[in-house]
C-alpha positions in Angstrom: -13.3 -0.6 -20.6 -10.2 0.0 -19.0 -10.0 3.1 -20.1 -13.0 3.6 -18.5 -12.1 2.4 -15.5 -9.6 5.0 -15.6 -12.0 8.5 -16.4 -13.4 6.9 -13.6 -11.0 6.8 -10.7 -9.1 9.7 -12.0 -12.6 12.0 -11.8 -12.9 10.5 -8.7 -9.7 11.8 -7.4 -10.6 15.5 -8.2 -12.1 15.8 -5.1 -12.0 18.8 -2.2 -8.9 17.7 -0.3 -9.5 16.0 3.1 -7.7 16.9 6.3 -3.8 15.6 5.9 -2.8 13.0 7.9 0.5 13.0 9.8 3.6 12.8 7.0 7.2 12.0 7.7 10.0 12.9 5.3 12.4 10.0 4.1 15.5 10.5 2.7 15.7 8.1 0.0 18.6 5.8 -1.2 19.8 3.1 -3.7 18.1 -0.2 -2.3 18.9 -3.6 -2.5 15.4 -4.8 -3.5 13.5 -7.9 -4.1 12.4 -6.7 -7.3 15.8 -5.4 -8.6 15.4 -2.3 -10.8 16.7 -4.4 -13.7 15.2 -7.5 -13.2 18.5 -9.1 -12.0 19.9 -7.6 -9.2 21.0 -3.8 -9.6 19.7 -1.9 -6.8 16.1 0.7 -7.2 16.9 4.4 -6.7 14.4 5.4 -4.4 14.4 9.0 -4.7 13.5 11.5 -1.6 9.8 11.2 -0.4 7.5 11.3 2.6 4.8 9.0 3.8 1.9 8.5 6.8 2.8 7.7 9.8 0.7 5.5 9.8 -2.2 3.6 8.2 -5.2 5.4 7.0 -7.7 4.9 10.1 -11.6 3.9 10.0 -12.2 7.8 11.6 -10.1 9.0 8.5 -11.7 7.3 6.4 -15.4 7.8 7.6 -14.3 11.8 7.1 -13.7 10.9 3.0 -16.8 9.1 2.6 -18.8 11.7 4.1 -17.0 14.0 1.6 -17.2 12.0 -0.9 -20.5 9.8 -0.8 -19.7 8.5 -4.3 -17.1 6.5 -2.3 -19.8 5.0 0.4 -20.4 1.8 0.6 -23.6 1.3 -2.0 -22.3 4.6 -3.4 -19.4 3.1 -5.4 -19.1 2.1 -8.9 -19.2 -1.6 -9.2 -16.7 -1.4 -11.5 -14.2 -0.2 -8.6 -15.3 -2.0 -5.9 -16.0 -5.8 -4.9 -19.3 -6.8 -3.2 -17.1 -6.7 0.4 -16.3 -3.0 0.0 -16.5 -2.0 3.4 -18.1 -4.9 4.4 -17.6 -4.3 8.5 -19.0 -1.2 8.7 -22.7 -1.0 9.7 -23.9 1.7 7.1 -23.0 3.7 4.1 -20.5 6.0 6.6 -20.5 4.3 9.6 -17.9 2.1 10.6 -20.1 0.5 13.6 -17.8 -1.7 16.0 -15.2 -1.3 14.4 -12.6 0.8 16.4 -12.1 4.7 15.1 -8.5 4.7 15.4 -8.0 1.1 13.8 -6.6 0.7 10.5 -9.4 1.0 7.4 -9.0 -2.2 5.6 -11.8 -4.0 2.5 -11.0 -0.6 0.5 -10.4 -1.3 -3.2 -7.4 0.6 -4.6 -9.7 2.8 -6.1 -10.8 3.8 -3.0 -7.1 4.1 -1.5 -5.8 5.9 -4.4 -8.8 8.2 -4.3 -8.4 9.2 -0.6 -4.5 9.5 -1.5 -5.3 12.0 -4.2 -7.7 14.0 -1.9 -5.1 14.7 0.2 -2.9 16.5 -2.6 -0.9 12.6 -2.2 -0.5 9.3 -3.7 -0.4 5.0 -2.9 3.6 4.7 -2.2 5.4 3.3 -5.2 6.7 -0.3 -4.0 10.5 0.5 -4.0 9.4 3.3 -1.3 7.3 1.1 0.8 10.1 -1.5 0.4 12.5 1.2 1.7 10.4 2.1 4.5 9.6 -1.0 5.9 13.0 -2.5 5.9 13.9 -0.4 8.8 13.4 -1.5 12.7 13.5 1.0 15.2 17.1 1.9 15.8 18.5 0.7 11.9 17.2 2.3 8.5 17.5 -1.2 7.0 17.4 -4.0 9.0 17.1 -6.7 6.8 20.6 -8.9 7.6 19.0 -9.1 11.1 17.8 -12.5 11.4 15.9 -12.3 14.8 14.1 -9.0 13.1 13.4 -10.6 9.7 11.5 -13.5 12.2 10.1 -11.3 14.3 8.2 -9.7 11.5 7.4 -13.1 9.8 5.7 -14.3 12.9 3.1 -11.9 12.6 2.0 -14.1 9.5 1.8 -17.3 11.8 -1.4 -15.8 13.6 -5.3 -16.1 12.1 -6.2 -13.1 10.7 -9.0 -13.8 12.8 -10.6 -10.6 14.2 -10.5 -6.9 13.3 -6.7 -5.6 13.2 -6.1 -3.7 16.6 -5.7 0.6 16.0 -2.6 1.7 14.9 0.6 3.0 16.9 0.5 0.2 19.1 4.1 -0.5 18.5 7.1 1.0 18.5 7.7 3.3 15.4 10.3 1.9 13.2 13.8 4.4 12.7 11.7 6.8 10.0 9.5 7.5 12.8 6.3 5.2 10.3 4.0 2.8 12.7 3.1 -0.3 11.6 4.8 -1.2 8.5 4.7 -4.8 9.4 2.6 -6.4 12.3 -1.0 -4.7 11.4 -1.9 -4.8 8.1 -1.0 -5.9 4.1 -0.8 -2.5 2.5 -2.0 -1.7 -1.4 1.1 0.3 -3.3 0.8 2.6 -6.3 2.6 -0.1 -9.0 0.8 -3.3 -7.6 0.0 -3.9 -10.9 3.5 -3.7 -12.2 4.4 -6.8 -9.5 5.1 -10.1 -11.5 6.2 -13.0 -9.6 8.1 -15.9 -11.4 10.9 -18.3 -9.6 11.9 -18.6 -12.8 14.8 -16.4 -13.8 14.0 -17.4 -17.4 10.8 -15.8 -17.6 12.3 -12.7 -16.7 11.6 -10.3 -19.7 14.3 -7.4 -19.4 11.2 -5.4 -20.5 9.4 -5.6 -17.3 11.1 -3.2 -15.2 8.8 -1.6 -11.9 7.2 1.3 -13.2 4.1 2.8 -13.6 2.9 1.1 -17.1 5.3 -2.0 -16.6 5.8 -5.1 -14.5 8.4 -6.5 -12.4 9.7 -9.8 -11.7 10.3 -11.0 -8.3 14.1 -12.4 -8.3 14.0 -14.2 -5.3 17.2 -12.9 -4.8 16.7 -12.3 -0.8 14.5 -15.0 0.3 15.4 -13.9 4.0 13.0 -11.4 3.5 10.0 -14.0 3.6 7.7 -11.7 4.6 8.7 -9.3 2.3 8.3 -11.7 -0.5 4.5 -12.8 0.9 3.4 -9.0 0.5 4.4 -9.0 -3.0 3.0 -12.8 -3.9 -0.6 -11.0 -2.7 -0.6 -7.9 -4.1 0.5 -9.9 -7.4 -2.7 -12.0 -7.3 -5.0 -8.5 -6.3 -6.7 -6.5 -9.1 -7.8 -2.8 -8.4 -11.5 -3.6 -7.4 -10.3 -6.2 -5.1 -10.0 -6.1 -0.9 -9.5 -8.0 1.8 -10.3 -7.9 5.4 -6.4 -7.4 6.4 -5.5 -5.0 3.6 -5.5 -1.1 4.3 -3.0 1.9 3.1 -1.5 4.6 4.0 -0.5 7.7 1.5 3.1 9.5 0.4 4.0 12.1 -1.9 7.2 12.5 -4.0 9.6 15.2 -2.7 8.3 17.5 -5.4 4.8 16.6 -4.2 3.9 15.1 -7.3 0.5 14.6 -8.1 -0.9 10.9 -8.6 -0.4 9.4 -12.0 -3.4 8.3 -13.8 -2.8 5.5 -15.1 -4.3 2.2 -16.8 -7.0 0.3 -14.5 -5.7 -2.9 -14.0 
């Protein structure tokens, strides 16, 4: 089945490209992660890549559908989509109330990683969204900053209780990226690979963050609270899963490497 599940998505992602949205080059670096490259603590190589600006938008994604009506709402395999696909838009390719230039969110990662892959792009690896989002506006990482680290966790304080508001609103962090933290949860490529354990000894040296593998959260910076929330949800998601606060945005390897197919999860 999950092989399946697989022909699937990956047919689905040989799609006519859609218009690119705006991408911003990042350098890449050796980052202190939350989900160490070995398990323990050595630092992830995040190697050059570049990434939306910001999230994928309802307009953006009301363009894909209408390109691709297998990925309406109705339209969709079952098998790649929950029952609350889409659920605030009005019909199969219109968003209704919902604002054009507000994030897209109840899109399976199906869905995101099909839109990714019609834009010659990919769902950013975890490492690279880590790297991205540890920056504020003026620092590329942030993250000893305690009055940043509870700025951002505030945002988790508030009821998700409406729509999220459009994007850009804020500030753009130092890589020039909008709303890494404030708006949205965002799916990642290796979501699948997350494995969260508090336990040390649970860690099997096996599990390393990678396309076919798993990780296992350290807890090694609990600063990063936030941080650590994003990774506990995406952790508990499976592919034909949403949620009414969860969007995505796209990136592509320095080498604009094509997505990866890949085992459903």
């Amino acid at each position: 089945m999950k092989r399946q599940l697989t022909a699937l998505a990956c047919a689905a992602m040989l799609c006519t490209a859609a218009a690119a949205g705006d991408y911003v080059a990042l350098p890449g670096a050796m980052l202190r992660s939350v989900m160490p490259a070995d398990g323990k603590e050595a630092p992830a190589n995040v190697a050059p890549f570049s990434m939306r600006t910001a999230p994928v938008t309802n307009a953006e994604f009301r363009a894909f559908v209408l390109a691709h009506p297998q990925w309406q709402r109705g339209q969709a395999p079952g098998v790649l989509v929950s029952s609350t696909y889409l659920s605030g838009w009005r019909g199969a390719a219109d968003h209704g109330t919902l604002a054009p230039d507000s994030p897209v969110t109840n899109v399976s990662w199906h869905a995101a990683t099909a839109f990714c892959a019609s834009e010659g792009a990919r769902l950013p690896r975890w490492h690279e969204w880590e790297y991205a989002a540890a920056a504020d506006a003026t620092h590329a990482d942030a993250r000893d900053d305690p009055q940043w680290l509870e700025h951002i966790l505030n945002w988790y304080a508030h009821p998700a209780s409406t729509p999220p508001s459009r994007v850009r609103g804020e500030t753009p962090n130092f890589h020039g990226l909008y709303d890494m933290h404030g708006l949205i949860w965002e799916w990642v490529e290796d979501y699948s690979a997350l494995f969260v354990s508090a336990d040390s000894r649970t860690m099997d040296p096996r599990k390393v963050l990678d396309y076919c593998g798993g990780a296992a959260l350290s807890l090694g910076d609990r600063r990063n609270y936030a941080v650590l929330m994003r990774i506990a949800l995406l952790a508990a998601m499976e592919g034909a899963q949403d949620g009414g606060y969860l969007g995505f945005r796209c990136a592509r390897g320095a080498d604009n490497d094509p997505p990866t197919p890949k085992e459903s999860p």
